[in-house]
C-alpha positions in Angstrom: 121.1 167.3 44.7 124.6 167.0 46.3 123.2 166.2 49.3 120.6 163.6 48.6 123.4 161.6 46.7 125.6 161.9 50.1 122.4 160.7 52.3 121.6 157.9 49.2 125.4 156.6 49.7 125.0 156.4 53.4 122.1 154.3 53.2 123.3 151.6 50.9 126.7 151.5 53.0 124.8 151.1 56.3 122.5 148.6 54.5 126.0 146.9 52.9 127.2 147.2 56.7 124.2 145.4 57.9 124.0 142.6 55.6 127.6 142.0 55.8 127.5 141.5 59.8 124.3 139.3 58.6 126.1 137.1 56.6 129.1 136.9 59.3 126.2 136.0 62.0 124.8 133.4 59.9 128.1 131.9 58.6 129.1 132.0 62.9 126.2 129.8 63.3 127.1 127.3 60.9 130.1 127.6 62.1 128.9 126.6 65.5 126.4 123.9 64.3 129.4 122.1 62.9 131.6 122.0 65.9 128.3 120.6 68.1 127.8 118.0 65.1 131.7 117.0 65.9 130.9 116.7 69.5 127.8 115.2 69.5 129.3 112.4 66.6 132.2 112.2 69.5 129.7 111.3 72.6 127.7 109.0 70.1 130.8 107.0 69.4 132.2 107.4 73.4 129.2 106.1 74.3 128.6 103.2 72.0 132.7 102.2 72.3 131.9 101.8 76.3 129.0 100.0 75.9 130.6 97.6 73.4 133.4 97.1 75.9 131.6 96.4 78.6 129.2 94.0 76.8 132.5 92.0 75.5 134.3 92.1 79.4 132.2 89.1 80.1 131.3 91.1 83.1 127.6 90.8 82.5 125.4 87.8 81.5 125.2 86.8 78.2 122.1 87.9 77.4 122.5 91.3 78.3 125.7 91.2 76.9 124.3 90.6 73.4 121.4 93.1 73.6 124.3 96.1 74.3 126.5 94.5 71.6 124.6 94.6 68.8 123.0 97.8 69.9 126.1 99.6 70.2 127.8 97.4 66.8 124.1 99.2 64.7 124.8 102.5 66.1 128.4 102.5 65.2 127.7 101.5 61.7 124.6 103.1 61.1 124.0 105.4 57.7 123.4 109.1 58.4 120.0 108.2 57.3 119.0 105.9 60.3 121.7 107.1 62.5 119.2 109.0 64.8 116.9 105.7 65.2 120.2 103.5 65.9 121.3 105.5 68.8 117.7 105.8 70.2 117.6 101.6 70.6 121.5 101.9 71.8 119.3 103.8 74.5 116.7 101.6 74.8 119.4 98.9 75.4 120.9 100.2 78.1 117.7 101.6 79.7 116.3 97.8 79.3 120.5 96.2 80.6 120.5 99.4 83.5 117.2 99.9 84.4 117.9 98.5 88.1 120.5 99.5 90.4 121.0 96.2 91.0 123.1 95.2 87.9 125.3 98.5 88.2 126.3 97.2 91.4 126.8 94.1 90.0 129.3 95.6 87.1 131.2 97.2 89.9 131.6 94.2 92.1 133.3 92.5 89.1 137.0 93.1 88.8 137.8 96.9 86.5 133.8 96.9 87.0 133.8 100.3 88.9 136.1 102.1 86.1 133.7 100.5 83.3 130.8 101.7 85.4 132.1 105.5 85.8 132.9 105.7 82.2 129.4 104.3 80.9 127.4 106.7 83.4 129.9 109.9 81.9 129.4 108.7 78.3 125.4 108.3 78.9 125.3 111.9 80.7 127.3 113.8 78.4 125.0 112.8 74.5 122.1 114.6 76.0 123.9 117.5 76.9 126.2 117.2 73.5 122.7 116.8 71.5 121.4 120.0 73.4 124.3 122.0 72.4 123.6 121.1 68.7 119.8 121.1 68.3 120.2 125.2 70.5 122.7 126.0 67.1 120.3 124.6 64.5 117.5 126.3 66.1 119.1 129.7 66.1 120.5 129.1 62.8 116.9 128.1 61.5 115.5 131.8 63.0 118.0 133.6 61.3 117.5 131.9 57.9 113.7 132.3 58.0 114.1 136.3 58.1 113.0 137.7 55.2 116.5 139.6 54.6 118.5 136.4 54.6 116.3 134.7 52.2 115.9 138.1 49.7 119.8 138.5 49.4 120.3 135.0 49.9 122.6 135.3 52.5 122.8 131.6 53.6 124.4 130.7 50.2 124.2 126.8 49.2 124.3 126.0 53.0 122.5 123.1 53.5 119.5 124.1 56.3 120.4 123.1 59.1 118.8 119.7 60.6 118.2 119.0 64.9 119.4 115.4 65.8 116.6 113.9 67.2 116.7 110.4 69.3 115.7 109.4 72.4 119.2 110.1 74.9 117.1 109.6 78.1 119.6 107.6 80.2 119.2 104.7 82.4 118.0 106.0 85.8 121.2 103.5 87.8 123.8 105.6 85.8 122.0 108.8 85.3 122.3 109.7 88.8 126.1 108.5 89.5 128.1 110.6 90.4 131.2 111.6 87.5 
């Protein structure tokens, strides 16, 4: 009797033990999901600040200074709702403004053109990898929430689940393969 109480305690503190470093995992994840939000809002805004600056310079023509404004302007002020769809035509815009090497050449010839250049091609390299970061900490957060322990004991809590940011980061082939 004695000793199937002892091997009865054992078992739920090893099963306490293992939801416990559960919960830690899962809480780490969200943890982590919320740092690569901050980074990812951080590149967003990086990205579409550069562009706006160099569409207000007067370095390029005035068309294609419009198009990256008001690009960059919807993606800065864009609702969480349509955020995703905002920053997909910011990328449109400057794969449409970038497209051939021609006009990156032409950005650097003008004067503080090859610092405005630089920054745009490091701002435009660094979402993808930013988004990356983010969507790889939703997805293993996601896995770990669809195990059937986490969901019995409700481990998650009232954390939201989490969401990937999807939008199109492909960058413009002329700044895409600058070097930083």
């Amino acid at each position: 009797m004695t000793e199937t109480l002892i091997w009865t305690v054992v078992a739920l503190i090893l099963i306490g033990v293992y939801l416990s470093w559960t919960a830690g995992r899962l809480d780490r994840l969200h943890s982590r999901i919320d740092a690569a939000r901050a980074a990812l809002d951080a590149q967003l805004l990086r990205r579409a600040s550069v562009t706006q600056e160099l569409a207000t310079s007067g370095v390029l023509d005035p068309a294609a200074s419009i198009v990256l404004y008001e690009a960059a302007h919807a993606a800065r002020q864009a609702e969480e709702d349509h955020r995703e769809v905002a920053e997909s035509e910011l990328s449109q815009a400057l794969r449409v403004v970038f497209g051939e090497p021609e006009q990156v050449e032409l950005v650097r010839e003008a004067p503080g053109g090859e610092e405005a250049a630089e920054e745009l091609a490091a701002s435009v390299r660094r979402v993808p990898m930013a988004r990356r970061f983010h969507n790889d900490a939703v997805r293993a957060a996601r896995a770990l929430r669809r195990h059937r322990t986490v969901r019995w004991f409700r481990l998650a809590g009232h954390a939201p689940f989490p969401l990937a940011f999807e939008m199109d980061d492909e960058a413009p082939v002329a700044l895409a393969d600058r070097p930083a």
